[in-house]
C-alpha positions as a Markdown table, in Angstrom:
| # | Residue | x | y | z |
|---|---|---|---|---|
| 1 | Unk | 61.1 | 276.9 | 19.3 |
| 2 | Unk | 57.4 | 276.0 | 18.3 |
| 3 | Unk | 56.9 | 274.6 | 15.3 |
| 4 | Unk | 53.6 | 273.0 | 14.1 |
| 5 | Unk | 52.7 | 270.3 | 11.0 |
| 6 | Unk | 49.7 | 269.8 | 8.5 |
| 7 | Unk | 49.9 | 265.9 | 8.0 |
| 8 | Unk | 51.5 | 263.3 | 9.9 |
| 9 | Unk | 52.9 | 261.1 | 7.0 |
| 10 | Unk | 56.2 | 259.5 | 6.3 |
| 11 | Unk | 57.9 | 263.1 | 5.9 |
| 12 | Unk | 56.6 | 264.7 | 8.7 |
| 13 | Unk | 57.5 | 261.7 | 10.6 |
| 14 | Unk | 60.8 | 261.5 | 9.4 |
| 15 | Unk | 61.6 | 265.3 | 10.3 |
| 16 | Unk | 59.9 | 264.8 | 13.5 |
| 17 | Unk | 62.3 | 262.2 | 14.4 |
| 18 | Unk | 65.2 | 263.9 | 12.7 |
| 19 | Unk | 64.5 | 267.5 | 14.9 |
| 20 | Unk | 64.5 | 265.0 | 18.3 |
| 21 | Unk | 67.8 | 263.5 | 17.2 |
| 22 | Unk | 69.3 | 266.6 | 16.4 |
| 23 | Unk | 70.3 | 269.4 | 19.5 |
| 24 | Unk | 67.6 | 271.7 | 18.6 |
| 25 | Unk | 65.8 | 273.2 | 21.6 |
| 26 | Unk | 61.7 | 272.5 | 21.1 |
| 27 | Unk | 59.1 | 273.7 | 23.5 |
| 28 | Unk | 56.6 | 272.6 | 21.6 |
| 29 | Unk | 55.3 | 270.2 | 18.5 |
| 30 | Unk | 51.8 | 270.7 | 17.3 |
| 31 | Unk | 50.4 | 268.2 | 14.7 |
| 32 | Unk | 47.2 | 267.3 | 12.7 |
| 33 | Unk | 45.2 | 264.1 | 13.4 |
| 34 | Unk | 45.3 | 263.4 | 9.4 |
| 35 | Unk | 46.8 | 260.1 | 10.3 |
| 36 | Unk | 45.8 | 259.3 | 13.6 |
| 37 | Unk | 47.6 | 255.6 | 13.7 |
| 38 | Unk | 51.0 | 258.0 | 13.2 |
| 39 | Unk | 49.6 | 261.1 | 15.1 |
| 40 | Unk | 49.5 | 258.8 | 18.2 |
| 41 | Unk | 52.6 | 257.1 | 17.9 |
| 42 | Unk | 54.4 | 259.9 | 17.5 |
| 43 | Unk | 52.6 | 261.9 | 20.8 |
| 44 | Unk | 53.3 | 258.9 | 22.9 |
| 45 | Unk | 57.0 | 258.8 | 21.4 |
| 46 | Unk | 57.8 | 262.1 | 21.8 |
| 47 | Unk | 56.2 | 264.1 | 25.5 |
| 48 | Unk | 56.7 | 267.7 | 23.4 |
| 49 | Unk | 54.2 | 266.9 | 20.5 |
| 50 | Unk | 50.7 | 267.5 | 20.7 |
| 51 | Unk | 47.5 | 266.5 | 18.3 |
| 52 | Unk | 45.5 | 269.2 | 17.0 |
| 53 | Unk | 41.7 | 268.1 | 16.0 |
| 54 | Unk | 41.6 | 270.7 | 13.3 |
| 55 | Unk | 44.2 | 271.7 | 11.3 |
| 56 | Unk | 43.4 | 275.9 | 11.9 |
| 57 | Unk | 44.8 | 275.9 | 15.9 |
């Protein structure tokens, strides 16, 4: 599963987290830069995530 998210605030976040926790099979996590303090901490917590510079890829 690929999933991708505009914004990287506390609900984002907080799904993000959730999907890891949970037994769902990710390839791949693509995320906006809106917040890049979250953005980053979440790329280094997670290997499967990656920032997008613009929201359109």
């Amino acid at each position: 599963m690929i999933l991708g998210f505009i914004g990287t605030g506390k609900i984002s976040s907080s799904i993000i987290f959730g999907i890891f926790k949970s037994k769902l099979k990710i390839k791949r996590i693509y995320i906006s830069s809106r917040n890049r303090n979250i953005a980053k901490k979440l790329s280094k917590s997670y290997g499967k995530i990656r920032v997008l510079k613009r929201n359109n890829r």
